[in-house]
N, C-alpha and C positions, 0 to 999 in steps of 0.2 A: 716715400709714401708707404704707409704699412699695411699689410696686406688682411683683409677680416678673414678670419679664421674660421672655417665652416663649423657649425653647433652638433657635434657628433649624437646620432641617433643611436638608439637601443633599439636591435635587432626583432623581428616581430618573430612572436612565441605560437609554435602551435599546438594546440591543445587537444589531442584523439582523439576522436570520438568511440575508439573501442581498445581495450589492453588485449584484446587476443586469445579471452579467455571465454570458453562457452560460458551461454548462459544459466546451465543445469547442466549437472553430472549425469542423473537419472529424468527417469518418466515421475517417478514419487519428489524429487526436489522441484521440479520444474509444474507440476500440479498445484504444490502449496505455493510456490511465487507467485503465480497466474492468480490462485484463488483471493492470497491476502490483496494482490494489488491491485485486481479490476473489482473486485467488492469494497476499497477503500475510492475509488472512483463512482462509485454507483454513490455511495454512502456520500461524498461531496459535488454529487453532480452539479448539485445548483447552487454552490459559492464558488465565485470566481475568482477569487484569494486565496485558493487552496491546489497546490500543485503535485500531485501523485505521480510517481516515475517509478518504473519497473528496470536494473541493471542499466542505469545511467550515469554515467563518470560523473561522479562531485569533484571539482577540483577548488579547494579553499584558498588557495593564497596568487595570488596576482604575480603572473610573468614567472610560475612555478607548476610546471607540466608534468612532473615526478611526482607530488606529492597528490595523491587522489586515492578514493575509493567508487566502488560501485555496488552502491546496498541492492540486492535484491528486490526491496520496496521500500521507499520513502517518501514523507510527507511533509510540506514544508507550508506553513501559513503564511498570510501574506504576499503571496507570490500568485503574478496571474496564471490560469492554466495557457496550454499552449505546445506546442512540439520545439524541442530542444534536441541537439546532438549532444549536449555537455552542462552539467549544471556548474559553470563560470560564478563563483559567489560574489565577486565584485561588481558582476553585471545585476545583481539580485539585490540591488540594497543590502550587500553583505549578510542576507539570512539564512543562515547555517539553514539545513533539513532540522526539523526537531525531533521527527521520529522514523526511526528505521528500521527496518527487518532483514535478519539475513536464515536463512532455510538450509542447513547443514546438508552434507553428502557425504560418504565413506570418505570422499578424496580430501576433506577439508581435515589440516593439521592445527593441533594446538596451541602450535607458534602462530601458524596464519591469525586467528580467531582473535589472541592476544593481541597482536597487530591492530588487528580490526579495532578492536573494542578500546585499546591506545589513544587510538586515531578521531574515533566517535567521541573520548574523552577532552580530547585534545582541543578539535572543533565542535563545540559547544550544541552535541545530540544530546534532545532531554530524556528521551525514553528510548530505549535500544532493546531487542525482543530477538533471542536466536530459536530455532524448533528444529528440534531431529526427529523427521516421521521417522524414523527406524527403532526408535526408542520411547517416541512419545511423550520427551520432554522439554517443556517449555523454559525457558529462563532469561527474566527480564532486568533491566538496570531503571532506577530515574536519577537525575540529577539533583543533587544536592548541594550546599556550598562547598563541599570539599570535592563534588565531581560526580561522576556515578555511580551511583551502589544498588549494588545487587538485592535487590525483590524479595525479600524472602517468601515470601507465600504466591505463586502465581495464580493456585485454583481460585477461579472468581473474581480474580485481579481486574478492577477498571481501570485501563486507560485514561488519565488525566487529560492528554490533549484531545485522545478518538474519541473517547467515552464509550466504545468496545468492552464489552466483556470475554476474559477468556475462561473456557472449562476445558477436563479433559476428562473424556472419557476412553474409547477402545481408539480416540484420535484425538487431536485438536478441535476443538469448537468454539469459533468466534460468534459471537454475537453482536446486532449493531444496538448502539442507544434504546432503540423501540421492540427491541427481542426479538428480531429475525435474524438467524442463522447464518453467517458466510456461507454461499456454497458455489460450486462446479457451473459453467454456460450449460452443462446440460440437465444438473439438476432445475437450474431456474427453468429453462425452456420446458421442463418435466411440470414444471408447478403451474405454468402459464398454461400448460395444455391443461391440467385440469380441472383449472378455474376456468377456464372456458367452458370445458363441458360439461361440469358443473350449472355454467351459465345456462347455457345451453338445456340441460334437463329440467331449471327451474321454468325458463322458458313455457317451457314442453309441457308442466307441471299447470299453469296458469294458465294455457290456451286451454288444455282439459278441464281444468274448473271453469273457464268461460261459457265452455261449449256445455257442459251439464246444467248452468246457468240457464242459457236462453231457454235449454229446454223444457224451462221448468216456469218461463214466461219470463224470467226475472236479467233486466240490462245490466248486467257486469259492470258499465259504466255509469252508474246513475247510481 
Protein backbone atom coordinates (compact mmCIF):
# COMPACT_ATOMS: atom_id res chain seq x y z
CA UNK A 1 0.00 0.00 0.00
CA UNK A 2 1.70 3.30 -0.69
CA UNK A 3 1.68 5.73 1.43
CA UNK A 4 0.13 9.66 0.17
CA UNK A 5 2.55 12.04 0.64
CA UNK A 6 1.72 15.12 2.41
CA UNK A 7 1.32 18.36 -0.11
CA UNK A 8 4.25 20.49 1.18
CA UNK A 9 3.23 24.22 2.33
CA UNK A 10 4.90 27.57 1.72
CA UNK A 11 5.78 29.03 4.85
CA UNK A 12 3.63 32.06 5.86
CA UNK A 13 5.60 35.63 5.19
CA UNK A 14 5.52 38.49 7.45
CA UNK A 15 5.21 41.55 6.17
CA UNK A 16 6.40 44.84 8.95
CA UNK A 17 4.58 47.02 9.45
CA UNK A 18 7.59 49.52 10.28
CA UNK A 19 11.58 49.47 8.80
CA UNK A 20 12.80 51.13 12.01
CA UNK A 21 13.18 54.31 10.44
CA UNK A 22 11.75 57.53 11.91
CA UNK A 23 9.34 59.34 10.33
CA UNK A 24 11.03 62.88 9.81
CA UNK A 25 14.56 63.82 10.50
CA UNK A 26 13.52 67.35 11.44
CA UNK A 27 10.61 69.63 12.63
CA UNK A 28 10.93 71.42 8.80
CA UNK A 29 10.61 67.60 7.08
CA UNK A 30 7.94 66.36 9.13
CA UNK A 31 5.66 69.85 8.58
CA UNK A 32 5.82 69.53 4.80
CA UNK A 33 4.81 65.47 5.21
CA UNK A 34 1.88 66.40 7.52
CA UNK A 35 0.82 69.30 5.34
CA UNK A 36 1.06 67.55 1.77
CA UNK A 37 -0.75 64.40 3.28
CA UNK A 38 -3.71 65.61 5.47
CA UNK A 39 -4.40 68.39 2.68
CA UNK A 40 -4.55 65.57 -0.02
CA UNK A 41 -7.10 63.90 2.53
CA UNK A 42 -9.20 66.98 2.86
CA UNK A 43 -8.80 67.45 -0.94
CA UNK A 44 -10.47 63.56 -1.42
CA UNK A 45 -12.56 63.38 1.42
CA UNK A 46 -15.64 62.53 -0.16
CA UNK A 47 -14.25 59.74 -2.88
CA UNK A 48 -14.14 56.60 -1.56
CA UNK A 49 -11.68 55.13 -4.26
CA UNK A 50 -9.14 57.33 -3.24
CA UNK A 51 -6.60 56.12 -0.63
CA UNK A 52 -4.08 58.69 0.98
CA UNK A 53 -1.23 57.29 3.32
CA UNK A 54 1.46 59.14 5.16
CA UNK A 55 5.06 56.72 5.76
CA UNK A 56 3.29 53.41 5.01
CA UNK A 57 5.29 50.26 3.71
CA UNK A 58 4.25 49.57 -0.03
CA UNK A 59 5.34 46.35 -0.38
CA UNK A 60 4.83 45.23 -4.36
CA UNK A 61 5.56 41.84 -5.01
CA UNK A 62 3.78 38.71 -3.16
CA UNK A 63 5.57 36.54 -0.43
CA UNK A 64 8.61 39.29 -0.95
CA UNK A 65 8.99 41.25 2.48
CA UNK A 66 12.54 42.95 1.29
CA UNK A 67 11.44 44.62 -1.39
CA UNK A 68 9.32 47.74 -0.08
CA UNK A 69 9.19 51.38 0.22
CA UNK A 70 7.62 53.98 2.44
CA UNK A 71 6.71 57.30 0.58
CA UNK A 72 6.26 60.08 2.75
CA UNK A 73 2.74 60.65 1.09
CA UNK A 74 1.04 58.65 -1.39
CA UNK A 75 -2.06 58.39 -3.30
CA UNK A 76 -3.52 55.51 -4.98
CA UNK A 77 -6.96 55.58 -7.03
CA UNK A 78 -9.13 53.08 -6.86
CA UNK A 79 -8.66 51.83 -3.73
CA UNK A 80 -11.08 52.11 -0.66
CA UNK A 81 -10.06 54.51 2.16
CA UNK A 82 -9.56 52.71 5.44
CA UNK A 83 -6.57 52.05 8.09
CA UNK A 84 -3.85 49.73 6.79
CA UNK A 85 -0.59 48.59 8.71
CA UNK A 86 1.03 47.90 5.12
CA UNK A 87 0.10 48.70 1.63
CA UNK A 88 0.18 44.54 0.39
CA UNK A 89 -0.41 45.26 -3.49
CA UNK A 90 -1.83 42.00 -4.19
CA UNK A 91 -4.29 42.57 -1.64
CA UNK A 92 -5.22 45.93 -3.62
CA UNK A 93 -6.16 44.55 -6.99
CA UNK A 94 -2.59 44.98 -7.77
CA UNK A 95 -2.74 48.94 -7.83
CA UNK A 96 0.60 50.46 -7.71
CA UNK A 97 0.17 54.12 -5.67
CA UNK A 98 0.22 56.51 -8.69
CA UNK A 99 1.47 59.29 -7.02
CA UNK A 100 3.95 59.86 -4.29
CA UNK A 101 5.96 62.29 -2.26
CA UNK A 102 8.96 62.16 -0.59
CA UNK A 103 10.24 65.59 1.73
CA UNK A 104 14.15 65.54 1.69
CA UNK A 105 16.37 66.08 5.06
CA UNK A 106 20.20 66.67 5.38
CA UNK A 107 20.32 62.78 6.35
CA UNK A 108 18.91 61.82 2.93
CA UNK A 109 21.84 60.37 0.50
CA UNK A 110 21.98 60.33 -3.23
CA UNK A 111 22.32 56.87 -3.50
CA UNK A 112 19.24 56.41 -1.25
CA UNK A 113 17.01 58.90 -3.38
CA UNK A 114 18.37 56.93 -6.62
CA UNK A 115 17.02 53.92 -5.05
CA UNK A 116 13.87 55.40 -4.34
CA UNK A 117 13.27 56.86 -7.62
CA UNK A 118 14.44 53.06 -9.23
CA UNK A 119 12.04 51.53 -7.36
CA UNK A 120 8.92 54.13 -8.04
CA UNK A 121 10.25 53.47 -11.73
CA UNK A 122 10.22 50.00 -11.29
CA UNK A 123 6.51 49.62 -9.82
CA UNK A 124 4.62 51.60 -12.03
CA UNK A 125 4.44 55.39 -9.88
CA UNK A 126 2.97 57.88 -12.57
CA UNK A 127 3.92 61.09 -10.88
CA UNK A 128 6.82 61.08 -8.23
CA UNK A 129 7.41 64.81 -6.47
CA UNK A 130 10.70 65.24 -4.10
CA UNK A 131 10.96 68.94 -2.08
CA UNK A 132 13.95 70.08 0.00
CA UNK A 133 12.49 72.94 2.35
CA UNK A 134 16.05 73.85 2.92
CA UNK A 135 16.69 74.85 -0.54
CA UNK A 136 13.25 75.32 -1.81
CA UNK A 137 13.24 73.02 -4.59
CA UNK A 138 10.87 71.17 -6.17
CA UNK A 139 11.43 68.31 -8.67
CA UNK A 140 8.94 66.07 -10.19
CA UNK A 141 8.94 62.89 -12.73
CA UNK A 142 5.72 61.70 -14.88
CA UNK A 143 5.53 58.48 -16.54
CA UNK A 144 6.00 58.08 -19.93
CA UNK A 145 6.47 55.02 -22.26
CA UNK A 146 9.95 54.82 -21.64
CA UNK A 147 9.30 55.29 -17.59
CA UNK A 148 9.65 58.42 -15.75
CA UNK A 149 11.00 61.55 -16.67
CA UNK A 150 11.94 64.38 -15.08
CA UNK A 151 9.58 67.62 -15.36
CA UNK A 152 11.34 70.20 -16.63
CA UNK A 153 9.55 73.16 -15.51
CA UNK A 154 7.89 72.60 -11.98
CA UNK A 155 6.74 76.35 -11.44
CA UNK A 156 2.95 76.20 -12.10
CA UNK A 157 3.25 72.57 -12.87
CA UNK A 158 -0.40 70.72 -12.53
CA UNK A 159 -0.72 67.58 -11.36
CA UNK A 160 -2.30 65.18 -13.94
CA UNK A 161 -3.75 62.76 -11.35
CA UNK A 162 -4.28 65.75 -8.24
CA UNK A 163 -4.91 68.52 -10.34
CA UNK A 164 -2.88 70.48 -7.62
CA UNK A 165 -1.10 73.24 -8.59
CA UNK A 166 2.49 73.96 -7.45
CA UNK A 167 4.34 77.43 -7.08
CA UNK A 168 7.28 78.65 -5.35
CA UNK A 169 7.78 81.30 -3.90
CA UNK A 170 10.07 82.18 -0.27
CA UNK A 171 8.44 78.22 0.09
CA UNK A 172 6.49 75.61 -1.50
CA UNK A 173 2.92 76.48 -2.37
CA UNK A 174 0.31 73.93 -3.36
CA UNK A 175 -2.71 74.61 -4.39
CA UNK A 176 -5.95 72.55 -4.78
CA UNK A 177 -8.19 72.38 -8.13
CA UNK A 178 -10.35 75.46 -6.81
CA UNK A 179 -7.25 77.74 -5.78
CA UNK A 180 -7.17 77.22 -2.05
CA UNK A 181 -3.86 77.00 -0.72
CA UNK A 182 -2.24 73.71 1.19
CA UNK A 183 -1.67 74.79 4.52
CA UNK A 184 -0.79 73.96 8.39
CA UNK A 185 -3.95 72.51 11.15
CA UNK A 186 -3.26 75.78 12.57
CA UNK A 187 -3.30 77.94 9.74
CA UNK A 188 -6.84 76.26 8.76
CA UNK A 189 -8.22 76.52 12.40
CA UNK A 190 -6.72 80.45 12.05
CA UNK A 191 -9.00 80.84 8.90
CA UNK A 192 -12.14 79.17 10.60
CA UNK A 193 -11.73 81.62 13.53
CA UNK A 194 -12.09 84.35 11.24
CA UNK A 195 -14.67 83.52 9.17
CA UNK A 196 -16.46 83.14 12.12
CA UNK A 197 -16.01 86.27 13.33
CA UNK A 198 -16.41 87.71 10.50
CA UNK A 199 -19.73 85.93 10.64
CA UNK A 200 -20.20 87.04 13.67
CA UNK A 201 -19.57 91.04 12.86
CA UNK A 202 -21.89 90.69 9.80
CA UNK A 203 -24.27 89.31 12.20
CA UNK A 204 -23.82 92.41 14.53
CA UNK A 205 -23.89 94.57 11.40
CA UNK A 206 -27.78 93.55 10.40
CA UNK A 207 -29.26 93.31 13.88
CA UNK A 208 -27.94 97.24 13.88
CA UNK A 209 -29.69 97.96 10.60
CA UNK A 210 -32.61 96.23 11.90
CA UNK A 211 -32.92 98.05 14.99
CA UNK A 212 -32.53 101.61 13.12
CA UNK A 213 -35.17 100.12 10.90
CA UNK A 214 -37.98 99.72 13.29
CA UNK A 215 -37.10 103.02 14.57
CA UNK A 216 -37.89 104.63 11.78
CA UNK A 217 -41.32 102.68 11.69
CA UNK A 218 -40.16 100.56 8.88
CA UNK A 219 -40.41 96.01 9.42
CA UNK A 220 -37.06 94.78 8.34
CA UNK A 221 -39.02 91.80 7.49
CA UNK A 222 -41.65 92.85 5.18
Amino acid sequence: MLEQLATPTQPDIIYPESDGQPMSDNTKQFKWIVVIKENLEILFANDPNVFVAGDLLWYPVHRDNKTRQAPDAMVVFGRPKGDRGSYQQWKEDNIPPQVVFEILSPGNTLKEMAKKLQFYNRYGVEEYYIYNPDTVDLTGWLRSDAGLEVIDVMEGWVSPRLGIRFEIADELQIFSPSGERFTTSVELAQQKEQERLRAQQAEARLQILEARLRELGIDPNN
